[in-house]
N, C-alpha and C positions, 0 to 999 in steps of 0.2 A: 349373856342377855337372852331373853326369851324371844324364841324364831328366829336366831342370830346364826347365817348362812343358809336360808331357805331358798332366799333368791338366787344364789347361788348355784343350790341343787337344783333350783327350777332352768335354770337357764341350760345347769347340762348336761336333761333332761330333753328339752328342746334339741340340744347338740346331738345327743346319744340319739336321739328318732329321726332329728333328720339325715343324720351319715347314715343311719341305717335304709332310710328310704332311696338315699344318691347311691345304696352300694347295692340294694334291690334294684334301681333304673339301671344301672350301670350290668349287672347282671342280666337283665333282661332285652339290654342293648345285643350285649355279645351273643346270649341266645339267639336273639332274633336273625343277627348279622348269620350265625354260622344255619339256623333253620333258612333263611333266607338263602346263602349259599347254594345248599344242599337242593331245597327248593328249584331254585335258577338251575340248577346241574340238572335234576331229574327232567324239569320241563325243556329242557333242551335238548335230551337225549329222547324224550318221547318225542319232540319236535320231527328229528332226523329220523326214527323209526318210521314214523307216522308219512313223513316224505318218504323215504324207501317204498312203502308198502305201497303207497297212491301211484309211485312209478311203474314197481313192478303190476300191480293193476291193470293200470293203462296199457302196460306189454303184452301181462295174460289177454286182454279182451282184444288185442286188435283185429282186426278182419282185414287184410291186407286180398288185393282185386287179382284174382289167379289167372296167367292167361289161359284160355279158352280153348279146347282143342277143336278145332274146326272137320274132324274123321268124321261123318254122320251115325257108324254104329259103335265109336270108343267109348268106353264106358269108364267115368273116371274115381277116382277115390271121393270118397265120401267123406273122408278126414285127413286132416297133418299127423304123420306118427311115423313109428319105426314097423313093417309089415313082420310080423313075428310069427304067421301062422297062416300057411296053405293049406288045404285039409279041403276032404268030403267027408258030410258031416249028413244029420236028418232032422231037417225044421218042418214040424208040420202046423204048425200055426197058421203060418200065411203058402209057405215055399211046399207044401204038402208029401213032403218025402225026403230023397237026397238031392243035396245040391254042393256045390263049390264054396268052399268058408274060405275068406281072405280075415285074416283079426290084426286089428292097427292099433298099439298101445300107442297113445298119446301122454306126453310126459307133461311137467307144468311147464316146461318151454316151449312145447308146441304150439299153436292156433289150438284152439277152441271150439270153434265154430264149422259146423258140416254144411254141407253144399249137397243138391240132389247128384246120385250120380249116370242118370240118363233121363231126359224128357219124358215125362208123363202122367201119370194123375196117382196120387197117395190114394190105395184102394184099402189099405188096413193100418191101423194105427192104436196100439196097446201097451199100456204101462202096466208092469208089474212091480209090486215092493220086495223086499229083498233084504239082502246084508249088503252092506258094503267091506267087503273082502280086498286085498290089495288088485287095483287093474294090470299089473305086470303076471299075473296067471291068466295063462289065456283061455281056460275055462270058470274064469268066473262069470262070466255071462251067466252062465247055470244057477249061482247062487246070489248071485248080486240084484238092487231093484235097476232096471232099464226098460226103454221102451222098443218096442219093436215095432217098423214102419214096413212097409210094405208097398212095392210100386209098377203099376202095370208100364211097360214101356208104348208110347203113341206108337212107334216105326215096328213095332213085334209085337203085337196083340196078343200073342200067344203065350208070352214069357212073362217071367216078374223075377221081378228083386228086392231083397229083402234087404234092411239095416238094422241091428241090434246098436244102439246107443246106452251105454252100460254105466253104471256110476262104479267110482275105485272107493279106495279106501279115505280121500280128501274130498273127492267131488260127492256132493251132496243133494247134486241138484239140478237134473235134466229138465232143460226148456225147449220145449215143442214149438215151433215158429208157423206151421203151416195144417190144416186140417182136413179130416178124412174128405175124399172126394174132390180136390182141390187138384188144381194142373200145376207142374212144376215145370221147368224148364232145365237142361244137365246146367250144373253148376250155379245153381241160383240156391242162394241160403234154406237150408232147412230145418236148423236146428243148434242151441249150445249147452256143450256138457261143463259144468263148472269144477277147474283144476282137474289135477291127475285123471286120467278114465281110457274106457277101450269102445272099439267100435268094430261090428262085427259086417261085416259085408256080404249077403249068399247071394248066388248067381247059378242058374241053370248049369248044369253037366256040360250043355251042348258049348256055352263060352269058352273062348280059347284067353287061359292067361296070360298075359304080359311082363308083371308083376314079379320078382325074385324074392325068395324071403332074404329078408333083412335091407330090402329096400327102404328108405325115407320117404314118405311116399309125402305129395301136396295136395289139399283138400280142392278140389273141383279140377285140377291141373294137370296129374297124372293118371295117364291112363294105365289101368291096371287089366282092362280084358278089354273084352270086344266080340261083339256078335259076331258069326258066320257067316 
């Protein structure tokens, strides 16, 4: 008969595309289910980085309150670090010759944040750019960008002290808290170096150190010298 089984072939026809389209859902069910997976796994694991990193943050930055040495002429560290370097050294920038180098590499576990380390007015204040070379050589100050502060003491007129604030090889980025001309009081904030870094501390000849190399030293709390 003429057309005899069309209907037939039409119906499966119909059958044949639509198992083909329930075996494409069904395919793109499973896709999805294992992208979705994978999905969910990745976002979970950025999740928990992402907390790690906001904790260890909040660690880096903290500024915890140093006690205060109450000596009138102790002169205290200017940073948290390991002291790795006594030395006479010649800075003529500010310190105009030879003077006393203390240098405090600060690790990423240490504080951050510098503190003045004797009462009196920031009389020089200079950024230099640089490399950042790793801060565990204790002459990178020479080649690295840092800024160098400068501070007359109120109680010795006559004297000054210098801080070199040095960026390492992770720190990228010296923030300056307080301005040329400006009164500072010993241990009051003056500055943060962000991650890894060194910080260089010059003091007159005539100061008698305190200080041991390879001491720990605490930012505004340990006294490292002291006038005569």
């Amino acid at each position: 008969m003429k057309h005899a089984g069309k209907a037939r072939r039409a119906a499966l026809k119909i059958i044949f595309w639509t198992l083909v389209l329930l075996i494409a859902i069904f395919a793109a069910g499973i896709i999805a289910t294992i992208f979705g997976t994978v999905v969910a796994a990745l976002t979970t694991g950025l999740i928990v980085v992402w907390g790690l990193l906001a904790i260890f943050t909040f660690y880096f930055f903290r500024d915890p309150e140093p006690r205060r040495p109450t000596i009138p002429n102790a002169i205290v560290s200017p940073a948290s670090g390991k002291l790795d370097l006594i030395d006479e050294t010649t800075e003529e920038l500010f310190m105009g010759g030879r003077c006393k180098r203390l240098s405090i590499f600060l690790s990423v576990f240490d504080v951050h944040v510098q503190r003045a380390p004797i009462t009196g007015k920031i009389a020089f204040c200079k950024h230099t750019l640089g490399k950042f070379l790793s801060a565990t050589k204790s002459d990178c100050g020479a080649h690295n960008e840092n800024v160098l502060m400068g501070i007359e003491p109120a109680d010795y007129p006559n004297q000054k002290l210098g801080i070199r604030l040095i960026a390492g090889l992770i720190a990228r980025r010296i923030i300056v808290w307080v301005n040329q001309g400006e009164t500072i009081n010993r241990s009051e904030h003056i500055s943060l170096i962000q991650y890894g870094s060194r910080c260089d501390l010059y003091l007159p000849l005539a100061v008698k150190v305190h200080a041991k190399l390879g001491d720990h030293v605490k930012v505004g709390e340990t006294i490292v010298a002291s006038f005569e």
